[in-house]
C-alpha positions in Angstrom: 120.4 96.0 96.7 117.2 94.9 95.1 116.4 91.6 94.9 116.4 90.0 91.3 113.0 90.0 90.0 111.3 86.8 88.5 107.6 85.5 87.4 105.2 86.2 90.2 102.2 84.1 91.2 100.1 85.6 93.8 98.0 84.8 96.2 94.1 85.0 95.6 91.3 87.2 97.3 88.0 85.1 97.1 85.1 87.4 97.2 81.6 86.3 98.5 78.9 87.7 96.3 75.5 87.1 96.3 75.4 85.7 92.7 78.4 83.2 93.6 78.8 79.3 93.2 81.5 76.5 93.1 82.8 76.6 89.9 85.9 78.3 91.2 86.6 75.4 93.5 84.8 72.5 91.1 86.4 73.2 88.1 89.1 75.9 88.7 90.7 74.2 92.1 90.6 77.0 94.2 91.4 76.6 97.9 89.0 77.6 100.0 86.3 76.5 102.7 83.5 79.8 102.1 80.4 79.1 100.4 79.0 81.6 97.7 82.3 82.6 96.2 81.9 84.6 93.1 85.1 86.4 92.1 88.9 85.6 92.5 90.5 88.4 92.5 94.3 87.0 91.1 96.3 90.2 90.6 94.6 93.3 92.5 96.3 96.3 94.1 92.7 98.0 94.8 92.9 100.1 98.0 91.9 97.4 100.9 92.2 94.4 98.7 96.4 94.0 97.7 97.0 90.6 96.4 100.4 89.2 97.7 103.3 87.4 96.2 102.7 83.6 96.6 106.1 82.2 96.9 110.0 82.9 95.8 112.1 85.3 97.9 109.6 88.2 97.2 106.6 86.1 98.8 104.6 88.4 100.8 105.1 91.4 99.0 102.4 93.9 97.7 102.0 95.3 93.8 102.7 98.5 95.8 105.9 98.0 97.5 107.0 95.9 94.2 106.4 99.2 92.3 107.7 101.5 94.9 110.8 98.9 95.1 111.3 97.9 91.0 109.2 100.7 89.6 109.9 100.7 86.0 111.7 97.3 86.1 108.7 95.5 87.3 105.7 97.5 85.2 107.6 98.8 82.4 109.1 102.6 82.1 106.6 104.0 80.2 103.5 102.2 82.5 105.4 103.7 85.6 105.2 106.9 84.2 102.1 107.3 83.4 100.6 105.1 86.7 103.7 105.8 89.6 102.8 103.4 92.3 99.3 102.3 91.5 98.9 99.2 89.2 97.0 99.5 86.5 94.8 96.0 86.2 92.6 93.9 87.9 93.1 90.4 87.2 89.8 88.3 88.1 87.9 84.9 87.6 84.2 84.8 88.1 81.8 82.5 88.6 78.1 83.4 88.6 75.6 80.6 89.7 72.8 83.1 89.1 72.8 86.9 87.3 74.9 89.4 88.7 72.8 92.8 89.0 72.3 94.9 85.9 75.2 97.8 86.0 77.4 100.6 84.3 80.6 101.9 85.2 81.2 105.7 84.9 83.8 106.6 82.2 87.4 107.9 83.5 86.3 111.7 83.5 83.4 111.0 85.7 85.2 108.2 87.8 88.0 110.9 88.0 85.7 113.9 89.5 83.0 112.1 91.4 85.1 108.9 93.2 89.3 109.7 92.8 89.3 106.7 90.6 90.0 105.5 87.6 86.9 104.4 85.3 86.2 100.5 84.6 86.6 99.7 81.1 86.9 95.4 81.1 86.7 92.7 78.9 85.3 89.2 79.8 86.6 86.0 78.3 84.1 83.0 78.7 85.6 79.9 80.0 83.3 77.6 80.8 78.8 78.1 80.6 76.1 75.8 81.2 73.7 74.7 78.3 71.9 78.2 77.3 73.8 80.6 79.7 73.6 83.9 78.4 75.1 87.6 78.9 73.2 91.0 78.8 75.5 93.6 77.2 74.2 97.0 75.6 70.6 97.8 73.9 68.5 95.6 71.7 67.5 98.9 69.7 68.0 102.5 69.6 66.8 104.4 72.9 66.8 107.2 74.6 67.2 108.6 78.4 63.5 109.2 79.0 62.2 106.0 77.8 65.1 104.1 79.4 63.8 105.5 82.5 60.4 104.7 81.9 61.2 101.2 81.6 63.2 101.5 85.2 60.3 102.4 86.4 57.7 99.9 85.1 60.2 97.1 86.1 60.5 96.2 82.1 64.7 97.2 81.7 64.8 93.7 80.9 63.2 93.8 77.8 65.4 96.4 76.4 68.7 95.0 77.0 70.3 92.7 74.6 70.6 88.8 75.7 73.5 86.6 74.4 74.0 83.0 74.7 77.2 82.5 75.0 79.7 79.2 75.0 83.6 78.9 76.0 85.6 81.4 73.6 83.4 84.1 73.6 84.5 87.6 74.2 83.1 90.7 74.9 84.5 94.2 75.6 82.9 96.4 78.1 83.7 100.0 77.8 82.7 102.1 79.9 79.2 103.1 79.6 77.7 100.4 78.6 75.3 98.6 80.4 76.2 94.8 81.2 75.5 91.9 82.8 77.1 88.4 83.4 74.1 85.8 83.2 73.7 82.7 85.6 76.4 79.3 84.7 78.6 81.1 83.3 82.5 81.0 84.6 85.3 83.8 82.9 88.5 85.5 83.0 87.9 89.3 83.6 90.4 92.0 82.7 89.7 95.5 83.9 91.0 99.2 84.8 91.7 98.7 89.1 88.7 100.4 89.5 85.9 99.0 92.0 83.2 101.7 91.0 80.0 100.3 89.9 76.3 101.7 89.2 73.5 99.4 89.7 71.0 99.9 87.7 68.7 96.5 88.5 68.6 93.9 90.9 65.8 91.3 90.0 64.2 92.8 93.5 66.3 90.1 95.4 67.8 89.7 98.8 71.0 89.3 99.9 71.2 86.6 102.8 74.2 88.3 104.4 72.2 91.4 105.0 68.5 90.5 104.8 67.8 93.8 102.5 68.0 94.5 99.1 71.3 95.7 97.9 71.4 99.3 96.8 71.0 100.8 93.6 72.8 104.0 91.9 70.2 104.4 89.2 71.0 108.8 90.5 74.5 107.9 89.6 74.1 105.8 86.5 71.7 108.2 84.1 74.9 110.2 83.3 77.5 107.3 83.1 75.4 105.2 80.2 75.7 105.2 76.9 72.6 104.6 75.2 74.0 103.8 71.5 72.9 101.0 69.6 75.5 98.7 68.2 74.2 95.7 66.2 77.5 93.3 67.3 79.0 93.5 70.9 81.1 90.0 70.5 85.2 90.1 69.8 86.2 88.2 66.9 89.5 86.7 66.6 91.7 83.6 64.9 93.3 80.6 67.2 96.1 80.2 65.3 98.4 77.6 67.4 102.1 79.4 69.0 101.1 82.8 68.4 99.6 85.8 69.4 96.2 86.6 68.2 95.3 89.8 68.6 91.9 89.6 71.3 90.9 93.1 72.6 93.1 96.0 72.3 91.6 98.9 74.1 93.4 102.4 75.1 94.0 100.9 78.7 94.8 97.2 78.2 95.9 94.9 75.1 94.8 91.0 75.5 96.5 88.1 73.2 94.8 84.4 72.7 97.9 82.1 72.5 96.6 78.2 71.9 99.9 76.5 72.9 100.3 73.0 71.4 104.4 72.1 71.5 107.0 74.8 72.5 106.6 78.3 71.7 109.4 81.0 72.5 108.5 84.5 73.5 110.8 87.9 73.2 110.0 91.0 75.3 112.7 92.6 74.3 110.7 95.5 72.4 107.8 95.7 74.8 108.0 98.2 77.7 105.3 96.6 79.9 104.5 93.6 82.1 102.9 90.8 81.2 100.3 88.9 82.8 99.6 85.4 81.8 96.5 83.8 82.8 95.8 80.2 81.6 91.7 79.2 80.4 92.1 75.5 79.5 94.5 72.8 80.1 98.0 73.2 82.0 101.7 74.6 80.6 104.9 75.0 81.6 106.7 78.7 81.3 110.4 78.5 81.3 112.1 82.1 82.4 115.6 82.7 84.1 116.2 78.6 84.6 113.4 78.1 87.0 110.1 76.4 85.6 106.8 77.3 86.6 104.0 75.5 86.4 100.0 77.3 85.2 96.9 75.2 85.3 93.5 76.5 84.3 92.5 79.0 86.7 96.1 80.2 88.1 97.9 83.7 86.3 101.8 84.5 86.5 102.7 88.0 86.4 106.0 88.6 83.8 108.2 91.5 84.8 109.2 94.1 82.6 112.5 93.0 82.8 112.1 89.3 82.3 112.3 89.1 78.0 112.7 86.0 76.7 110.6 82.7 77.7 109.8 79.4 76.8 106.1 77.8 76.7 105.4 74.4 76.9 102.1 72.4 76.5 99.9 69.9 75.2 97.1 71.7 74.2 96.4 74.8 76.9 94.9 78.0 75.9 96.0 81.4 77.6 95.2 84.9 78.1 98.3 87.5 77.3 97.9 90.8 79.0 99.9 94.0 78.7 100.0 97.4 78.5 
């Protein structure tokens, strides 16, 4: 018999990147000795890169053999039946001390046919940025494939692209196709297909220390995968009222809530057929589920089963990402 599921921490992957800092220690807590850490992955069941259970009588296990054990129990019947064993979300914090490289993921069609993958549509949820951090998302103006590639090549992309400053709150959805960049200081919560497939488009010509070369670039690859539109807002807006939902980014292949907990809020699952993954921005709560209390700083993320429905949340004054399908 199955052991009886309950709310899941797992254990974190912390990614070296070139880009990376010590925010994720500093001002998250993370636990670890590496220097230039960039990304924690918190909930990953990418091919190489499973995250495991943390603690509890499941501790060890795998998305994948929680899946292949719970299936619809632990993602929701209609999730399992439309993913099988693969998990559908990558659940990351990221901390870049200077710009990550200028990029595009390919939609699900060309992910699909080129890679066996799904595409990477994501959303990024700023947590923390230094005084005039800013973001590179999408196209300042209307432009086409000939001139974008002129531009490549006279090393001017950059004055194309559209800049954002950006402060903690801001949100931005990344669909697929469009071109993106997370700017220097800036520390946030990143939702996304599980999909590692990224183009680079531009590098700022630097050098990675861990290989003494510039890091390649897929500007063959990206041409196709970019969407050259011109929208005139890329930034989610959305209300903070306190104990409840507010509806954040809703996308075909995630839904995020921004809950502001200040008292005791409950929460009923009962007409939702998914998981639900909690990951807490500011402060520290408590979550009540099956008589067992668990404990969420800023910086950690519980994973609800399917099957767990009703909660309790308890705080202060914390803030906290809802995620489902």
């Amino acid at each position: 018999m199955a052991l009886k599921l309950y709310p899941l921490k797992f254990q974190p992957l912390f990614k070296y990147r070139l880009w990376g800092g010590n925010k994720l220690k500093t001002k998250l807590h993370k636990n670890y000795d590496a220097a230039s850490i960039g990304e924690s992955w918190e909930v990953s069941d990418v091919k190489g890169d499973e995250t495991k259970v943390l603690s509890g009588i499941l501790k060890g296990l795998t998305l994948k053999q929680l899946i292949q054990t719970y299936k619809g129990e632990f993602v929701g019947e209609k999730v399992y039946k439309s993913f099988g064993e693969d998990f559908p979300l990558l659940i990351k914090f990221i901390d870049a001390k200077t710009p990550l490289s200028i990029q595009v993921h390919p939609s699900n069609e060309l992910a699909k046919t080129r890679h066996n993958s799904f595409g990477k549509n994501e959303m990024w949820y700023i947590m923390q940025a230094d005084e005039g951090s800013e973001l590179i998302v999408g196209f300042d103006s209307e432009i086409d494939k000939q001139s974008y590639q002129e531009h490549l090549e006279h090393d001017t992309i950059l004055d194309v692209l559209h800049h954002e400053k950006v402060s903690k709150g801001d949100t931005f959805y990344i669909p697929t196709g469009r071109v993106h960049a997370i700017g220097g200081g800036i520390l946030l919560a990143e939702i996304q297909q599980t999909s590692d497939v990224t183009y680079r488009i531009y590098d700022y010509n630097r050098i990675d220390a861990a290989t003494g070369k510039q890091r390649e670039l897929h500007n063959d690859l990206a041409i196709d995968a970019i969407d050259f539109k011109y929208h005139d807002n890329f930034k989610t807006s959305y209300s903070k009222e306190i104990n409840k939902s507010n509806r954040l980014v809703h996308s075909p292949y995630f839904k995020t809530n921004f809950i502001r907990v200040s008292g005791e809020l409950e929460k009923d699952y009962s007409k939702l057929d998914s998981f639900v993954i909690y990951m807490c921005v500011s402060e520290s709560l408590e979550i009540e589920s099956l008589n067992e209390t668990y404990s969420l700083s800023a910086g950690e993320t519980l994973l609800i089963p399917a099957t767990i429905n009703k909660l309790k949340i308890k705080a202060k004054n914390a803030e906290l990402l809802e995620i489902h399908m």
